[in-house]
N, C-alpha and C positions, 0 to 999 in steps of 0.2 A: 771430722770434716763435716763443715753443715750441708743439707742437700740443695740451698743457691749457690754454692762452692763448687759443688759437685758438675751444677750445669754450668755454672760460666767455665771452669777449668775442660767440659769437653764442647765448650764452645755453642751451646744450648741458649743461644741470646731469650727470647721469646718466654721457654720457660724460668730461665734466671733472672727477669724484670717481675715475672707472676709471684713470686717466690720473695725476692726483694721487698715488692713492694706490700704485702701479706703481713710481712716481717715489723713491716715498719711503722703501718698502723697498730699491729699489738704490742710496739712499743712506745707509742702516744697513749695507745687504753691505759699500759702497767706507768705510767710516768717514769721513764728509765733513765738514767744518768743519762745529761749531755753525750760525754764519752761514747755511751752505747748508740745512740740516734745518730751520731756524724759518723760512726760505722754504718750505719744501714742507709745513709744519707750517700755516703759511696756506692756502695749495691744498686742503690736506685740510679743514681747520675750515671754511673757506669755502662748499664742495662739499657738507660735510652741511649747513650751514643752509641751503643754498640748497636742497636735498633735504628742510628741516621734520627732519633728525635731529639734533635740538638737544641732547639726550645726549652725544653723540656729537661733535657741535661743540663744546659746552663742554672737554671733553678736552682738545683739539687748542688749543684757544686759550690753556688753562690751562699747556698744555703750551710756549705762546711769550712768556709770562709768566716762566714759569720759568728757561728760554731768557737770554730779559734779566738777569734776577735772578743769573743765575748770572755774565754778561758784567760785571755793574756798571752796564748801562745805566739810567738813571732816565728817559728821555726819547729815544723815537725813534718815528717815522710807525707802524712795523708794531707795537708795541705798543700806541699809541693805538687802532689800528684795531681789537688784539682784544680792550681793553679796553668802545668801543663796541658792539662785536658780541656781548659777554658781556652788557653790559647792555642791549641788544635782546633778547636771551635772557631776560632776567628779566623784560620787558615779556611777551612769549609767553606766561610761565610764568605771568602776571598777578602779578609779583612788582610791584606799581606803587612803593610806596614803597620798597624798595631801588634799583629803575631808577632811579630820579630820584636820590637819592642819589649813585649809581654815576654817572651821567653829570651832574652838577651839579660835582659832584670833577676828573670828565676836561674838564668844561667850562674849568674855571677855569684847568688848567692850557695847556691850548689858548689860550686869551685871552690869559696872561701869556705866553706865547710869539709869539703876533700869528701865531695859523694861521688863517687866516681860513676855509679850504676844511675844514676837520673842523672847525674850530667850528659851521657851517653844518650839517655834516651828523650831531652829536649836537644843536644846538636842531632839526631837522627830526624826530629820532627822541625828544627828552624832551617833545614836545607829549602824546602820546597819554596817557603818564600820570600828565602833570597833567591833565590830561582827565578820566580817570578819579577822580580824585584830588579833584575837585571845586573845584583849585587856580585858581582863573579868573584872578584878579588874576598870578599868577607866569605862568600860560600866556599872558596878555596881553604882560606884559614881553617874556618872550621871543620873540613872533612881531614885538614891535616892533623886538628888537635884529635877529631874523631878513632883514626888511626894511632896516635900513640896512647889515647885509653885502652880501644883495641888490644894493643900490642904489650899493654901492662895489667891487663886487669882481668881474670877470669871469668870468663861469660862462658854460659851452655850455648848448646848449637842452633836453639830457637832467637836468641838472644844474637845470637852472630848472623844469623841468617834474617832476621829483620834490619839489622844496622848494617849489615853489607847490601842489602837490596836499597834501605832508603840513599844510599850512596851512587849507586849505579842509576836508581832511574833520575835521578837531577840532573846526571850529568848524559844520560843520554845526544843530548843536542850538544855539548860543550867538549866533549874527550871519550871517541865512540871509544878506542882500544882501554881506556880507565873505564870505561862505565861496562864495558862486555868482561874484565877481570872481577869487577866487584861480583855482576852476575853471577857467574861459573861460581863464584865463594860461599853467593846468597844460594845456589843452588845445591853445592858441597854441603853446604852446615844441613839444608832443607831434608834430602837425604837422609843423615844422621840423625836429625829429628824426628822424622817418620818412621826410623826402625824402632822407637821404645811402643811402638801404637803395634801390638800383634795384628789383633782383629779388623778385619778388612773394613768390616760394617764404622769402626772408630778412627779409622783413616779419609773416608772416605766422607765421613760426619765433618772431622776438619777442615779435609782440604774443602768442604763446601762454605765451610762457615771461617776461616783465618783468612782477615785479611788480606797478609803477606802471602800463603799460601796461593790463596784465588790468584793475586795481579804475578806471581810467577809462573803459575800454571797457565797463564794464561797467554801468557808470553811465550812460553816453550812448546806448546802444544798445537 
């Protein structure tokens, strides 16, 4: 495992952008296979969003778009990934009807492919703006199809505990006794999550830096 692996895995935003980005210029010095630059073109996109420099992640993501585009590829994991993460961008940006747009597009092809784990994790991210959106009937569908991936398809308890939480706070305003069950679930999984972290100093790193963790703890406390 390389040591920007190391920090994004314990949630180390700051030092995983320094590290990234190090990376990524000594691989413009060595001229490294495409292949290897739209890996560290991730590292870096990933590292400002996770920093809120969405500027600056959109670049980098644009940039492994490009990447493909120039490869031939129509269809591979890391470009789906920063085709979602562009359109999480545009939720930020409060771009609501482009996002949905944008991830309705990446959905479909996710589906005709049978990825169950990113379909999962764009209906977890197109909730919020149908939400916005005022889309209840679409944002119903979707939390229905959301649950029988759920219900089919093995996911760990960080992975259930992010997709039960983005469920519950949509529907906050809409179906309090649905959205206080997903809770309790996103808080169940949260739990289980937290017992593989021993050390208090590596839990304590998380819950300051995840997320999911912060806006549940922050709710319950």
């Amino acid at each position: 495992m390389s040591i920007g692996s190391v920090f994004h895995d314990s949630y180390q935003y700051t030092e995983f952008s320094r590290v990234s980005k190090i990376a990524l210029n000594n691989a413009y010095k060595l001229n490294s296979p495409i292949e290897n630059v739209i890996s560290l073109y991730t590292h870096v996109a990933t590292s400002y969003y996770n920093l809120e420099e969405y500027d600056s992640s959109k670049v980098y993501y644009n940039k492994i778009l490009d990447g493909f585009d120039e490869m031939g590829y129509s269809i591979n994991v890391v470009k789906s990934r920063a085709e979602l993460y562009l359109g999480m961008i545009k939720i930020k940006e409060e771009k609501y009807l482009e996002a949905v747009q944008d991830l309705d597009k990446l959905l479909n092809i996710l589906e005709d492919n049978q990825d169950t784990l990113h379909s999962l994790l764009v209906l977890s991210k197109i909730l919020e703006p149908l939400k916005e959106l005022n889309k209840i009937d679409h944002l119903n569908t979707q939390i229905d199809k959301m649950e029988l991936f759920i219900n089919n398809y093995k996911l760990n308890s960080e992975e259930l505990m992010e997709f039960y939480w983005s469920i519950s706070k949509v529907l906050r305003q809409i179906d309090v006794n649905k959205s206080e069950y997903y809770k309790n679930m996103a808080i169940e999984n949260m739990d289980i999550f937290l017992k593989q972290y021993i050390s208090l100093k590596d839990k304590e790193l998380i819950k300051s830096n995840h997320e999911t963790l912060k806006e549940i703890n922050f709710i319950i406390n």
